[in-house]
ROSE-4610 file (N, C-alpha, C; in Angstrom, 1 decimal, always signed):
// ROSE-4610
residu = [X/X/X/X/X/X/X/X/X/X/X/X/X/X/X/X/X/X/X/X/X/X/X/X/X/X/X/X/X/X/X/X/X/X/X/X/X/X/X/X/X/X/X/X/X/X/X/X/X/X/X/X/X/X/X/X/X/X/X/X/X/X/X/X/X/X/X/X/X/X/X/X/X/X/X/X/X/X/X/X/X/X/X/X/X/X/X/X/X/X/X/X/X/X/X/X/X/X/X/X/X/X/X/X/X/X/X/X/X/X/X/X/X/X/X/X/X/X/X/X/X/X/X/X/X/X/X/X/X/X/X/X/X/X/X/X/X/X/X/X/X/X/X/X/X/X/X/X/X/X/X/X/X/X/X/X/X/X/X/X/X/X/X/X/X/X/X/X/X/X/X/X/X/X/X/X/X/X/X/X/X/X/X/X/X/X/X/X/X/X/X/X/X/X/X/X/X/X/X/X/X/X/X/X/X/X/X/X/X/X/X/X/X/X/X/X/X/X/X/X/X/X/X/X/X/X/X/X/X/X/X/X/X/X/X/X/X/X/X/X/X/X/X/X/X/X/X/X/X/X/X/X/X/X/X/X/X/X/X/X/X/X/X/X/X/X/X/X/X/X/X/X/X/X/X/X/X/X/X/X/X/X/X/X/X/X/X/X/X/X/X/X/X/X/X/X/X/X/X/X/X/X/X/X/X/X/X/X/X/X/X/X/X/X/X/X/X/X/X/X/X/X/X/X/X/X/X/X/X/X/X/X/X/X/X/X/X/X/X/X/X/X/X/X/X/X/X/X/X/X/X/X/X/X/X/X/X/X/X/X/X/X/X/X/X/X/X/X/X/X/X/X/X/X/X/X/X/X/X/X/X/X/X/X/X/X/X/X/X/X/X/X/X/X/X/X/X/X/X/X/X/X/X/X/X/X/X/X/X/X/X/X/X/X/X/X/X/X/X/X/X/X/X/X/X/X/X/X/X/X/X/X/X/X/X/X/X/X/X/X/X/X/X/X/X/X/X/X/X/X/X/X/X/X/X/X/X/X/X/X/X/X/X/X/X/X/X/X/X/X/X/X/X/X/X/X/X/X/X/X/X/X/X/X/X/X/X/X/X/X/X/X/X/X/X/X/X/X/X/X/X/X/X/X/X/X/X/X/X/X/X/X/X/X/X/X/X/X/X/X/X/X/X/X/X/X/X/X/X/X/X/X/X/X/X/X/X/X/X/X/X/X/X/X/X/X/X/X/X/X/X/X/X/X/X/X/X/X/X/X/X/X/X/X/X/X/X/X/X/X/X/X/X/X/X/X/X/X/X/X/X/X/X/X/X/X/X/X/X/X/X/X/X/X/X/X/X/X/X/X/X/X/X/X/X/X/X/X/X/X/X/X/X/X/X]
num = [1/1/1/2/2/2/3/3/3/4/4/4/5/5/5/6/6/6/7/7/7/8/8/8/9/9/9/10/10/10/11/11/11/12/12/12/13/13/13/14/14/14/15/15/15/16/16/16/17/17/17/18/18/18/19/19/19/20/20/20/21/21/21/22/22/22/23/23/23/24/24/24/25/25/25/26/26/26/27/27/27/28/28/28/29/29/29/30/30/30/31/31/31/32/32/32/33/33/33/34/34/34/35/35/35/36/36/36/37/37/37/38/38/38/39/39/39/40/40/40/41/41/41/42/42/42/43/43/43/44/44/44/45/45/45/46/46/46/47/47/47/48/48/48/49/49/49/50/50/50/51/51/51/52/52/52/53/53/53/54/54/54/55/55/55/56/56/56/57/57/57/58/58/58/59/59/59/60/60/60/61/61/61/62/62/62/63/63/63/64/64/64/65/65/65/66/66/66/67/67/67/68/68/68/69/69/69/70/70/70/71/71/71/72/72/72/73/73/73/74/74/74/75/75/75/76/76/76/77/77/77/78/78/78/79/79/79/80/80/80/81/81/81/82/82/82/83/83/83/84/84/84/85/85/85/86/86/86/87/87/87/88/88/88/89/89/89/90/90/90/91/91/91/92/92/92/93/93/93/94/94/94/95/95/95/96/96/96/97/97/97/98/98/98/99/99/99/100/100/100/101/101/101/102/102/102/103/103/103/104/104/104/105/105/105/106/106/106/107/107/107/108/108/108/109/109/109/110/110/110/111/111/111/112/112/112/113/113/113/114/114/114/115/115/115/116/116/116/117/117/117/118/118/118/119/119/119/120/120/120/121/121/121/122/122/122/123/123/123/124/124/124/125/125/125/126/126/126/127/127/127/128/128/128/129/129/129/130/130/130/131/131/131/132/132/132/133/133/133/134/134/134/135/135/135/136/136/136/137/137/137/138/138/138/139/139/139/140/140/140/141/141/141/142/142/142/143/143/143/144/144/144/145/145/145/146/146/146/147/147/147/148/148/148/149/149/149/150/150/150/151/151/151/152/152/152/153/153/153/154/154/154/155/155/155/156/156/156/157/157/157/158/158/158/159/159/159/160/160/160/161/161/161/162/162/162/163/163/163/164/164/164/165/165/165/166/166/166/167/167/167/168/168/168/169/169/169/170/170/170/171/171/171/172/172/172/173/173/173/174/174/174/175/175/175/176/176/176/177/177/177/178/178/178/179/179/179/180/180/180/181/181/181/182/182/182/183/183/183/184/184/184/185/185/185/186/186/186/187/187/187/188/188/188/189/189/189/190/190/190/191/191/191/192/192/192/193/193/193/194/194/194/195/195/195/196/196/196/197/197/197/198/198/198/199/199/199/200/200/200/201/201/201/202/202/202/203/203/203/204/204/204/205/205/205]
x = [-37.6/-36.7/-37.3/-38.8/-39.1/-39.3/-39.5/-39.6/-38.2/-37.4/-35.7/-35.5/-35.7/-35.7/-35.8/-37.7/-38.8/-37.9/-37.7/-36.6/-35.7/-35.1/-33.5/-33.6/-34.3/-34.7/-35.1/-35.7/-35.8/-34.2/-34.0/-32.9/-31.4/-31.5/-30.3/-30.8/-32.2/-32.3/-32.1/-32.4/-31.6/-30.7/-29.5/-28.3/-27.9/-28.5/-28.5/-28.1/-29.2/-30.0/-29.0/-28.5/-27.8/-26.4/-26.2/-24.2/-24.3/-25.6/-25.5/-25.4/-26.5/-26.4/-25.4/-24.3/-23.2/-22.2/-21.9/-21.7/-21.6/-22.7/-23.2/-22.8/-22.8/-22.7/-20.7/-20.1/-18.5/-18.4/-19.3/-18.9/-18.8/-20.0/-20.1/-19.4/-18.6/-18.2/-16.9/-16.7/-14.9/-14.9/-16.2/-16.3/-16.4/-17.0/-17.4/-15.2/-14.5/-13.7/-11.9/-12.6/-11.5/-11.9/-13.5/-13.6/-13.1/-12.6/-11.9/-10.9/-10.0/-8.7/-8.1/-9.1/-8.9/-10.1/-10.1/-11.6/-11.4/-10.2/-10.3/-10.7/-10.9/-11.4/-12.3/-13.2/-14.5/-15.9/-15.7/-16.9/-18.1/-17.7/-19.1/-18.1/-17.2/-16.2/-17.0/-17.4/-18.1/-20.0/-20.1/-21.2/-21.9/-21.7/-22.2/-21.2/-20.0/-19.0/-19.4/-18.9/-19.3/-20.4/-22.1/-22.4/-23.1/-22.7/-22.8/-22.1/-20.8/-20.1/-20.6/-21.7/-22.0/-23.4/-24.5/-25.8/-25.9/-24.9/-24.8/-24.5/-23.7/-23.6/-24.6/-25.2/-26.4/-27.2/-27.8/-28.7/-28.1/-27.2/-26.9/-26.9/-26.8/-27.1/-28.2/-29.0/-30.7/-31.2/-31.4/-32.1/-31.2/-30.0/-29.4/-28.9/-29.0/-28.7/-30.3/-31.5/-32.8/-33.0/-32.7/-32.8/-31.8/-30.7/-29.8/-30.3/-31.2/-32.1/-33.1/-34.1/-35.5/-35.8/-35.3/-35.5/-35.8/-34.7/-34.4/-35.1/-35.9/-36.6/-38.2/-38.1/-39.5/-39.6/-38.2/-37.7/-39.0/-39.9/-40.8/-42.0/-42.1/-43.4/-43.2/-42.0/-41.5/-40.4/-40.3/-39.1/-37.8/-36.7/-35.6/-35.3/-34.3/-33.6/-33.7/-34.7/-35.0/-34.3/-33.4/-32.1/-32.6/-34.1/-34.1/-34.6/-35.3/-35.1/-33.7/-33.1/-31.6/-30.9/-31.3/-30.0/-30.7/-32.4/-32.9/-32.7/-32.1/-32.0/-30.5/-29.6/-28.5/-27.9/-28.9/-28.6/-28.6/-29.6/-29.8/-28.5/-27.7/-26.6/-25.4/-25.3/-24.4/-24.2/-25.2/-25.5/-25.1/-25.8/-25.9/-24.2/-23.2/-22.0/-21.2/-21.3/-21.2/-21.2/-22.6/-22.8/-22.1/-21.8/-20.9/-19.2/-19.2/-17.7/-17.2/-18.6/-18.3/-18.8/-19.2/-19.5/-20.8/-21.6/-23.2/-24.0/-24.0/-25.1/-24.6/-23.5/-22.9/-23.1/-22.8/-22.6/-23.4/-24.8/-25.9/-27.0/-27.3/-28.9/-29.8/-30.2/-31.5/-31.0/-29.8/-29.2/-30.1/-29.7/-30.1/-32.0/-32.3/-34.0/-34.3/-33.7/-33.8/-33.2/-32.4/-32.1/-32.9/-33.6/-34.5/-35.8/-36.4/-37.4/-37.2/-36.2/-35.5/-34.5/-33.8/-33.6/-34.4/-35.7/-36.2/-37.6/-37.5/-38.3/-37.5/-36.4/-35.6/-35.8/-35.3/-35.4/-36.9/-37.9/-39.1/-39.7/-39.2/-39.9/-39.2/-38.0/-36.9/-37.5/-37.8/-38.3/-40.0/-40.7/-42.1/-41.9/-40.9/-40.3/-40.0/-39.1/-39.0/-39.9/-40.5/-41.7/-42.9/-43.3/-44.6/-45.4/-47.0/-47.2/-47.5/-47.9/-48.0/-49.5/-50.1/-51.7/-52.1/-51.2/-52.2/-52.9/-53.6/-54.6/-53.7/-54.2/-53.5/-53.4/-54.6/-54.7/-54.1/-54.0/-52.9/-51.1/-51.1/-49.9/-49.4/-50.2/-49.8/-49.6/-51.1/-50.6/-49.5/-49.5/-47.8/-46.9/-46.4/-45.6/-45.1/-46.4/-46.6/-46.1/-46.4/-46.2/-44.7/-44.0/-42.2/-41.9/-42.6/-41.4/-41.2/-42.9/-42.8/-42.1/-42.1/-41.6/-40.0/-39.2/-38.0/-37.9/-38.0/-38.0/-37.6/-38.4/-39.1/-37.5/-37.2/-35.9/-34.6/-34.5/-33.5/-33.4/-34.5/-34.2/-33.6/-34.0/-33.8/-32.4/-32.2/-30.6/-29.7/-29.8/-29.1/-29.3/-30.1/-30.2/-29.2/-29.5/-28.7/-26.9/-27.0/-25.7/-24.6/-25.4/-24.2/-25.1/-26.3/-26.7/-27.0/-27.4/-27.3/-26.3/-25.4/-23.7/-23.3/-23.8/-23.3/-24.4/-23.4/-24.4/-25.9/-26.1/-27.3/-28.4/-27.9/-28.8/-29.9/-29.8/-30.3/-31.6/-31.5/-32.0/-32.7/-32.6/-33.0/-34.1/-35.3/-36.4/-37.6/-37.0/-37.6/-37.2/-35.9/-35.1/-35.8/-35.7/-36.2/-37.5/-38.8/-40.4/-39.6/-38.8/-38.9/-38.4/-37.1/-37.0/-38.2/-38.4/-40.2/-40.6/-41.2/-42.5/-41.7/-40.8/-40.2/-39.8/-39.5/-39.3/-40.4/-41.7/-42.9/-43.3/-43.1/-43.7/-42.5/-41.9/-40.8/-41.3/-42.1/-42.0/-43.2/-44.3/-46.0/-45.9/-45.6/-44.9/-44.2/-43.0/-42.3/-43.2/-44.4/-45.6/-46.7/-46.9/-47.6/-47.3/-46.2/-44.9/-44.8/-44.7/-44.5/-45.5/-47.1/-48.4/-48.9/-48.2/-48.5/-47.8/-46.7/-45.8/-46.5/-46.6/-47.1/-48.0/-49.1/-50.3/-50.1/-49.4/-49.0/-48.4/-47.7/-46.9/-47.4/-49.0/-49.6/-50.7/-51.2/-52.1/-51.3]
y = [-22.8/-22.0/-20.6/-20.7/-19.8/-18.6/-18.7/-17.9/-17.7/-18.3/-18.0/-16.8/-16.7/-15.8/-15.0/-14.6/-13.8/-12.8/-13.8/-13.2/-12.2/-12.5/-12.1/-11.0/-10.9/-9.8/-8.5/-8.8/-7.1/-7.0/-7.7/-7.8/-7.2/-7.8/-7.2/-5.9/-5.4/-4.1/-3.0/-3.5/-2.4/-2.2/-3.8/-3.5/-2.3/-2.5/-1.3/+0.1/+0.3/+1.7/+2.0/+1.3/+1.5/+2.0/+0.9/+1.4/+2.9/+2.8/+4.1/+5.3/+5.1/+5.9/+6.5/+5.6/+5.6/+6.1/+6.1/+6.4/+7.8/+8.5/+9.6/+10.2/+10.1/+11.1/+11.0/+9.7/+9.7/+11.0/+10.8/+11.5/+13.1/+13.4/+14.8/+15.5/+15.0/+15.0/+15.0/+14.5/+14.7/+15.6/+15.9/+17.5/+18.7/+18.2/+19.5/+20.0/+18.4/+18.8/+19.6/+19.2/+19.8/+20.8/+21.4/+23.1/+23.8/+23.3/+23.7/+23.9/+22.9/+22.8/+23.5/+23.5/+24.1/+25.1/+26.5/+26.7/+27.8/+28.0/+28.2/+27.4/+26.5/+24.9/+24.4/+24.8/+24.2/+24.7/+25.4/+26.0/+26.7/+26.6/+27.8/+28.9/+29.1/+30.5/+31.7/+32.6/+33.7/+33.7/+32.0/+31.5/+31.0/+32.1/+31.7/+30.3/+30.3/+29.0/+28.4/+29.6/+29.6/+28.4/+29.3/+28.9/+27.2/+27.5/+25.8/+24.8/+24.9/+24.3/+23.8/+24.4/+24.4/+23.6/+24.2/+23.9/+22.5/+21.8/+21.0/+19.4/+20.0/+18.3/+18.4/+19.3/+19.6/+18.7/+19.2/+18.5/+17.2/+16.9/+15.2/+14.4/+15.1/+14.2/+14.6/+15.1/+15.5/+14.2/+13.3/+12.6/+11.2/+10.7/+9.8/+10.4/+11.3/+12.1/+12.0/+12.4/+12.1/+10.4/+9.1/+8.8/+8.4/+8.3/+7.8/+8.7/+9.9/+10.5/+9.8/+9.8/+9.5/+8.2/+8.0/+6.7/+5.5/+5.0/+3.9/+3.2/+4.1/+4.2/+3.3/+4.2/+3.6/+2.5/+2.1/+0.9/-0.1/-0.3/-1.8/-1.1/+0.2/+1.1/+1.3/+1.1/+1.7/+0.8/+0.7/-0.1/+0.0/-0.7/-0.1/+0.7/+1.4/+2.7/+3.3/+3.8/+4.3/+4.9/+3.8/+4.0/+4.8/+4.4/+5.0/+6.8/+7.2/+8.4/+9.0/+7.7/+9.0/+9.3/+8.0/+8.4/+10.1/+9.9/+11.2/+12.7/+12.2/+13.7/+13.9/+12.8/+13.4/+13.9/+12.9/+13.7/+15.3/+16.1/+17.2/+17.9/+17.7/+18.5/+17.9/+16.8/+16.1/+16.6/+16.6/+16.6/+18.8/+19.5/+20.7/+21.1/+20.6/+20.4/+20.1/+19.2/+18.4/+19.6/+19.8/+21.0/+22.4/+22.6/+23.8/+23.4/+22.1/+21.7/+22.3/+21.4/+21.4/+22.5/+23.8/+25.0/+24.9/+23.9/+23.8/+24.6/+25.7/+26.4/+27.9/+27.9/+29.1/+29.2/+28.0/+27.6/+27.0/+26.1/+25.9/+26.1/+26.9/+27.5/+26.9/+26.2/+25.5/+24.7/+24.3/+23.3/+24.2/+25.5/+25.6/+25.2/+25.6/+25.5/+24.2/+23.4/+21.4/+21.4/+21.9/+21.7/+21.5/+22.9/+23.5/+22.3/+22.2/+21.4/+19.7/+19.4/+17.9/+18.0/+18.7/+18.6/+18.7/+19.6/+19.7/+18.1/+18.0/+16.6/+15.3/+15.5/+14.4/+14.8/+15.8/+16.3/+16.0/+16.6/+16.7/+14.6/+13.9/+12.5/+11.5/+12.7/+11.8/+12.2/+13.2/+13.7/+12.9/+12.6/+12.2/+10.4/+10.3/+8.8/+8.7/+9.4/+9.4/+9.9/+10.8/+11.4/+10.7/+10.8/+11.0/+9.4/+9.7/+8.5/+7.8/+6.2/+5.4/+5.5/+6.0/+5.9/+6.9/+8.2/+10.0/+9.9/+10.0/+9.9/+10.8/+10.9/+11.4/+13.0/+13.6/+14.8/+15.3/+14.4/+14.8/+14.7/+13.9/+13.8/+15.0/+15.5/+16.7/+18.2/+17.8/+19.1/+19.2/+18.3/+17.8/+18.3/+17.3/+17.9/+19.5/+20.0/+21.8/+22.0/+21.8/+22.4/+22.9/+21.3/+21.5/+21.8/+21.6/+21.9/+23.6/+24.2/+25.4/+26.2/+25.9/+26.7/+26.3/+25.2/+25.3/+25.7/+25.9/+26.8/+28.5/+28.8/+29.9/+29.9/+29.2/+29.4/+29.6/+28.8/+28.4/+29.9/+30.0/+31.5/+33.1/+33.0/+34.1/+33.8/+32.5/+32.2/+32.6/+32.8/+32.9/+34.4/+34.6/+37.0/+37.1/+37.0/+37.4/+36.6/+35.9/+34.9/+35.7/+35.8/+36.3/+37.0/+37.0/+37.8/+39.0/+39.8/+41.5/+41.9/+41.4/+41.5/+41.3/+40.7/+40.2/+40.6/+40.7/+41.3/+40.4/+39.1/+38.6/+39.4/+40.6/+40.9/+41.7/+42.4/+42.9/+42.0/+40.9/+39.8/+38.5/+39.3/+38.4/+38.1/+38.9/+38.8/+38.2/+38.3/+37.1/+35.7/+35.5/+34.3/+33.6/+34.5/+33.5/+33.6/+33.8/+33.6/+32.6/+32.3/+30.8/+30.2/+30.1/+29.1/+28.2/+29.5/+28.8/+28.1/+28.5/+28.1/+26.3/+26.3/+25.0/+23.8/+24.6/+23.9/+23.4/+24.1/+23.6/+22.4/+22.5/+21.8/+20.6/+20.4/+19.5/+18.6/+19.7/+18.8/+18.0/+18.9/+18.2/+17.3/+16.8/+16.2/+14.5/+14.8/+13.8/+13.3/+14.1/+13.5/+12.6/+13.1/+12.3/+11.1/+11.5/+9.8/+8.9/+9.6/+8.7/+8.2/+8.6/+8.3/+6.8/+6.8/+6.2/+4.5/+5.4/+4.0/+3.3/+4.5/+3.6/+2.7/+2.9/+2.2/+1.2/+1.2/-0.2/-1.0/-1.1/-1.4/-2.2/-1.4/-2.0/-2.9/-3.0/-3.5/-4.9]
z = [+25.9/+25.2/+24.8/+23.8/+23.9/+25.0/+26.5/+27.9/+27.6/+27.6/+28.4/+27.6/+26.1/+25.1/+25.4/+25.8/+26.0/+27.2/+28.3/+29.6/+29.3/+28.4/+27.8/+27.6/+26.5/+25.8/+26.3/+27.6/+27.9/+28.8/+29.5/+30.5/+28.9/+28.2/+27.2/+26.7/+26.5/+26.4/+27.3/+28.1/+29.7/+30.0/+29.5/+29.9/+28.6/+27.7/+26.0/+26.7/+27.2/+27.6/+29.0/+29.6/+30.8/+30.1/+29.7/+29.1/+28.3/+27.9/+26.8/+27.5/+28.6/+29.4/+30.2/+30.7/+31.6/+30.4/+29.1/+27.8/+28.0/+27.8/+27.8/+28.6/+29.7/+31.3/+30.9/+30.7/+30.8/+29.5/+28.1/+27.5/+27.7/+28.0/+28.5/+29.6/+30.5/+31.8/+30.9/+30.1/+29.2/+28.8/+28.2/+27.3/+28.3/+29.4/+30.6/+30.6/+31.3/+31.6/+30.4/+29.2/+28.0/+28.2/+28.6/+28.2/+29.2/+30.5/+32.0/+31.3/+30.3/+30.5/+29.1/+27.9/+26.9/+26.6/+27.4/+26.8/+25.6/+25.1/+23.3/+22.2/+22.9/+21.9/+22.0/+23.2/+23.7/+22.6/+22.3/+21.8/+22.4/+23.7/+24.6/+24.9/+25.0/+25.5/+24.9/+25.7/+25.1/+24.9/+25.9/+25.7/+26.9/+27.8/+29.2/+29.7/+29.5/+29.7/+30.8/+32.3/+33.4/+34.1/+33.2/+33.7/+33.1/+31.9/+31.2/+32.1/+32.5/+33.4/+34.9/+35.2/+36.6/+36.0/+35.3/+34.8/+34.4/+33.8/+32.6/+33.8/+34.7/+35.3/+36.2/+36.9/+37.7/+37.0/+35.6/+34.8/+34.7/+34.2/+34.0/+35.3/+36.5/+37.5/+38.4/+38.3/+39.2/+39.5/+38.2/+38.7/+39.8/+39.3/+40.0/+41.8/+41.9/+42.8/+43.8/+42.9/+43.5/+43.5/+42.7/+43.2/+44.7/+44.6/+46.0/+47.4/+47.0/+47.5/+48.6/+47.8/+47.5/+46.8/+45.3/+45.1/+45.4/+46.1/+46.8/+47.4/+48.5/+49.3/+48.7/+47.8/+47.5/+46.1/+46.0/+45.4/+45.1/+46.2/+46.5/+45.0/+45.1/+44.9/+43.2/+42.7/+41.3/+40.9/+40.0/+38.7/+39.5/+38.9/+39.5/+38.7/+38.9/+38.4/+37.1/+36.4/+35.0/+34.4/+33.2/+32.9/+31.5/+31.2/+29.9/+30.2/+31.3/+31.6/+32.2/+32.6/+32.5/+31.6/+30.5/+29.1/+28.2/+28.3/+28.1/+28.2/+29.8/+30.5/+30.7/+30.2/+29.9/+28.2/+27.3/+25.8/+25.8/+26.0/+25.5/+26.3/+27.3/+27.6/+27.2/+26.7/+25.7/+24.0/+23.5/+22.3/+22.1/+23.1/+23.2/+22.9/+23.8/+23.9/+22.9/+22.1/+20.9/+19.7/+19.5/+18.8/+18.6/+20.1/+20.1/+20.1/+20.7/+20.0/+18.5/+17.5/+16.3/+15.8/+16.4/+16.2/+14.6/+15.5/+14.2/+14.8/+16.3/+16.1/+15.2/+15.0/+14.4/+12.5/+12.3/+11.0/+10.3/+10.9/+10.4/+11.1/+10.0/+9.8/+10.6/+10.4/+11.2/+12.5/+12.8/+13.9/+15.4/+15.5/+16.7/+17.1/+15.8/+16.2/+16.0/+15.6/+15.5/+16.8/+17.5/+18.5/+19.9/+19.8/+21.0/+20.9/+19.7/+19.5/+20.1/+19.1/+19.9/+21.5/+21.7/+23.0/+24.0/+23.7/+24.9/+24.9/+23.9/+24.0/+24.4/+24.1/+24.8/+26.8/+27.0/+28.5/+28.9/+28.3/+28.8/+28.9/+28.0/+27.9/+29.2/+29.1/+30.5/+31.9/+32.0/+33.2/+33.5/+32.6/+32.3/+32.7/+31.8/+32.7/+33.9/+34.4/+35.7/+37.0/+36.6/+38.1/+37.5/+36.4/+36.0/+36.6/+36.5/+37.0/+35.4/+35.7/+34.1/+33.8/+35.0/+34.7/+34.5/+34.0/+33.5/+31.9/+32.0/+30.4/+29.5/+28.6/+27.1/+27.6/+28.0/+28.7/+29.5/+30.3/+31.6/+31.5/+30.5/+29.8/+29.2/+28.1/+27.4/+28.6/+29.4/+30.3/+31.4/+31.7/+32.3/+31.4/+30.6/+29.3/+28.7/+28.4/+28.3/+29.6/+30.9/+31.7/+32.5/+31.9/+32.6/+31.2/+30.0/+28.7/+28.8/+29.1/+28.6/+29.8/+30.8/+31.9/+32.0/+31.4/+31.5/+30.5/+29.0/+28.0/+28.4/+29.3/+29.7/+30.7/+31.9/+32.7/+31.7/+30.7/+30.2/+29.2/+28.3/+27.8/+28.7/+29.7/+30.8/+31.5/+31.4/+32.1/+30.3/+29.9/+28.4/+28.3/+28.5/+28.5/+29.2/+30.9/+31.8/+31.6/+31.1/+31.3/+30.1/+28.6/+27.7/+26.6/+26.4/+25.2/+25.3/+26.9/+26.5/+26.2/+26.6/+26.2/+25.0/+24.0/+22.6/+21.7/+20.7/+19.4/+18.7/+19.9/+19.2/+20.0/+20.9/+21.3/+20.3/+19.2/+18.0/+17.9/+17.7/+17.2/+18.5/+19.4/+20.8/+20.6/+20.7/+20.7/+20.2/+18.8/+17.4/+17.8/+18.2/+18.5/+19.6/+20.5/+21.5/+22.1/+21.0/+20.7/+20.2/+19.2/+18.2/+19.1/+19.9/+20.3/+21.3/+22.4/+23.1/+22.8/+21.4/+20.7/+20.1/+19.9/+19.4/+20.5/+21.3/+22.9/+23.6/+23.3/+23.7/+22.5/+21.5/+20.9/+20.6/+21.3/+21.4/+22.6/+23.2/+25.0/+24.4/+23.8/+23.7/+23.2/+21.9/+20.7/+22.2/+22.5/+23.6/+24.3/+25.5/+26.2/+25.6/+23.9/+23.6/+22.9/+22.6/+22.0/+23.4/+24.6/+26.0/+26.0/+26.2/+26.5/+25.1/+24.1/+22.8/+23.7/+23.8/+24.0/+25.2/+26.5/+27.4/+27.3/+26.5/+26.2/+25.4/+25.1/+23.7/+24.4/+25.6/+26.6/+27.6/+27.7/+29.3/+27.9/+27.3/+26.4/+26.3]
C-alpha cells in the first residue's frame, strides 16, 4: 500500500503541473485573443500591442514547439515532457497580460519592478528546467542563469525603446527605469538558478 501511494503521488503531481499548465497557455491565448478583438479594453494599446501579440505566444510556445522539434527524439536521453518548465515559461506572459488588463503597472507603484524581478525568475528557472543539464554545480548554475536572465533583460528592454517608449512620455524617465528594471531582472534570474540548483540537490540526495 505504502509503494502504490509513493507511485501516485508524483504521477498526481504532474498531472497538477500539466493541467495548470494547459490552464495557462488557454488563459493567455483568451487574453491574446480579446486584445485582437477589443483592444480599448486590453490594456497594452499604446503599449507596443503589436508587438506583444506576436512576442507573447512565440514565448508561450518555444519550448513545446522545440520539443515536437527536437524533443522527442531524444525522449530515451531525458524525462518526458517538462510540464513544470512549461507552466514557468508561460506565467511571465500570462501574469504580464493580466497586469495590464487590470492596469497595476499604471496604478501601483511597485507592481512593475516585482514584476521584472519575479517574471524573469519564473522565465529564467523554466528555461533552466528545460535545456539546462541536472549535473551543473552551484557555479555553473548561477552563471547560466546571469547569463540568459541578463541578456533577455537586455533584449526585452531594447524591444520596449524601439516598440513604444521613444514615442511616449516615459521616455523622460527611460533611463533610470530601465537600469532598475536590468538590475531586478538579473537578480530575479540569479535568485531562480539558485532556488533550481537547491531543489535539484535535495531531489537527487
Amino acid at each position: 500500500m505504502t509503494t502504490m501511494v509513493a507511485t501516485a503521488t508524483p504521477t498526481v503531481r504532474v498531472n497538477v503541473i500539466r493541467y495548470a499548465a494547459l490552464t495557462a497557455k488557454v488563459l493567455l491565448f483568451a487574453l491574446l485573443l480579446s486584445a485582437l478583438i477589443w483592444p480599448d479594453l486590453s490594456g497594452i494599446k499604446g503599449k507596443a500591442s503589436t508587438a506583444r501579440l506576436i512576442v507573447y505566444p512565440i514565448g508561450a510556445m518555444a519550448l513545446p514547439l522545440w520539443w515536437w522539434a527536437y524533443g522527442r527524439a531524444r525522449s530515451k536521453l531525458h524525462d518526458r515532457y517538462p510540464w513544470p518548465a512549461d507552466l514557468l515559461m508561460t506565467l511571465p506572459w500570462l501574469i504580464d497580460l493580466i497586469g495590464n488588463r487590470l492596469n497595476l503597472f499604471d496604478t501601483v507603484n511597485w507592481w512593475d519592478d516585482a514584476m521584472h524581478f519575479i517574471l524573469w525568475g519564473f522565465l529564467t528557472a523554466g528555461v533552466l528546467l528545460a535545456f539546462a543539464p541536472r549535473n551543473l554545480s552551484r557555479g555553473l548554475t548561477a552563471f547560466v542563469a546571469l547569463g540568459f536572465g541578463a541578456t533577455a533583460a537586455v533584449v526585452w528592454e531594447i524591444g520596449e525603446y524601439f516598440a513604444f517608449v521613444r514615442n511616449s512620455t516615459e521616455l523622460q524617465t527611460a533611463y533610470t527605469d530601465t537600469l532598475g528594471d536590468l538590475a531586478l531582472g538579473t537578480l530575479g534570474a540569479l535568485l531562480a538558478g539558485l532556488i533550481l540548483y537547491q531543489t535539484r540537490a535535495r531531489v537527487a540526495r
